[in-house]
N, C-alpha and C positions, 0 to 999 in steps of 0.2 A: 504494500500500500504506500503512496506516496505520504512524505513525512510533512508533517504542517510548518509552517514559516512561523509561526509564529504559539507559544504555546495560550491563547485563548482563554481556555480553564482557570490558568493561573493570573494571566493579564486581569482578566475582569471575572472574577468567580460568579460576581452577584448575577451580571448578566448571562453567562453561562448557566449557573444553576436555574434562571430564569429558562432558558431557554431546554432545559433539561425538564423541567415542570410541565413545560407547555406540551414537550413530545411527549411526555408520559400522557398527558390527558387524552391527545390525539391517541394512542395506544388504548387507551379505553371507554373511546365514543363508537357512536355505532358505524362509522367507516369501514370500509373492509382494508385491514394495511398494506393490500397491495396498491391500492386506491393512492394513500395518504404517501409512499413509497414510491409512488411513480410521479407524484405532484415533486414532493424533492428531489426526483431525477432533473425533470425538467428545469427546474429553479436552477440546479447544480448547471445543468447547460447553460444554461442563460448566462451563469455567475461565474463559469469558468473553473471551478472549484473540483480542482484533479480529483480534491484529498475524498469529497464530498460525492464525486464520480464511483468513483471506485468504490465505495462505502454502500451507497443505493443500487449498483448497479449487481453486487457482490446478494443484497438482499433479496432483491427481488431476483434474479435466476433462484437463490435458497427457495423462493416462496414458488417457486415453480413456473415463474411466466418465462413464455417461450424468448425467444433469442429474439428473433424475429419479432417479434411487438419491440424491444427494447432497441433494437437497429430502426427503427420506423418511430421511436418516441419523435424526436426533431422534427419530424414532418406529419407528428400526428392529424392534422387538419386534414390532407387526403390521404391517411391508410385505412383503411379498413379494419385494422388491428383492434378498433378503440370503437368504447359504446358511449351511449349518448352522455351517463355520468361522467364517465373519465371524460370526455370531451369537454361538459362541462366544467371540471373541477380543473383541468388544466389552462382552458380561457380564463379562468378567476384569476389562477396561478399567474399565469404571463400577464396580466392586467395589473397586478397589483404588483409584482415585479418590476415591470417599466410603469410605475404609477406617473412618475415625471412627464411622461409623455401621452399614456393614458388616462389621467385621471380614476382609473378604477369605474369605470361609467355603471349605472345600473342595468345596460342591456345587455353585460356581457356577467351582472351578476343573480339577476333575473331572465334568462333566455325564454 
């Protein structure tokens, strides 16, 4: 696994433990984790984040999704790989990722 630049955890514990709390909840709402796992893939793409690559992408084959849906993530919009959930949750995803330039609009968070 690529090693991180920067140790994080230690730099800002509060904000990490913050960010620690929030994936456990995500870990026990009614999402399915492949769902919430693939939404951080995408992010990681967008974010460039080797460390974060390798980390979601390591989980999701563990979780069983095929190769193929995870080579077609980037271009989720025309594969067929992806159902109307995940399409939604990754529009949110990418929306509120480039909020700067999207705004996060309500039609992409109400479809």
């Amino acid at each position: 696994m690529t090693m991180l630049r920067q140790p994080y955890y230690e730099l800002s514990p509060e904000i990490y433990n913050a960010l620690v709390q929030a994936s456990k909840a995500l870990e026990n709402c009614a999402l399915e984790p492949t769902l919430t796992e693939l939404v951080y893939l995408r992010v990681s793409q967008i974010n460039g984040c080797a460390f974060c690559l390798e980390m979601h992408n390591k989980a999701l084959r563990k979780a069983g999704v095929a190769q193929a849906k995870l080579d077609a993530l980037a271009g989720w919009r025309v594969s067929h790989h992806f159902s109307e959930q995940e399409r939604a949750a990754l529009a949110w995803a990418e929306s509120v990722t480039h909020i700067a330039s999207t705004h996060a609009e309500d039609d992409v968070y109400l479809p």
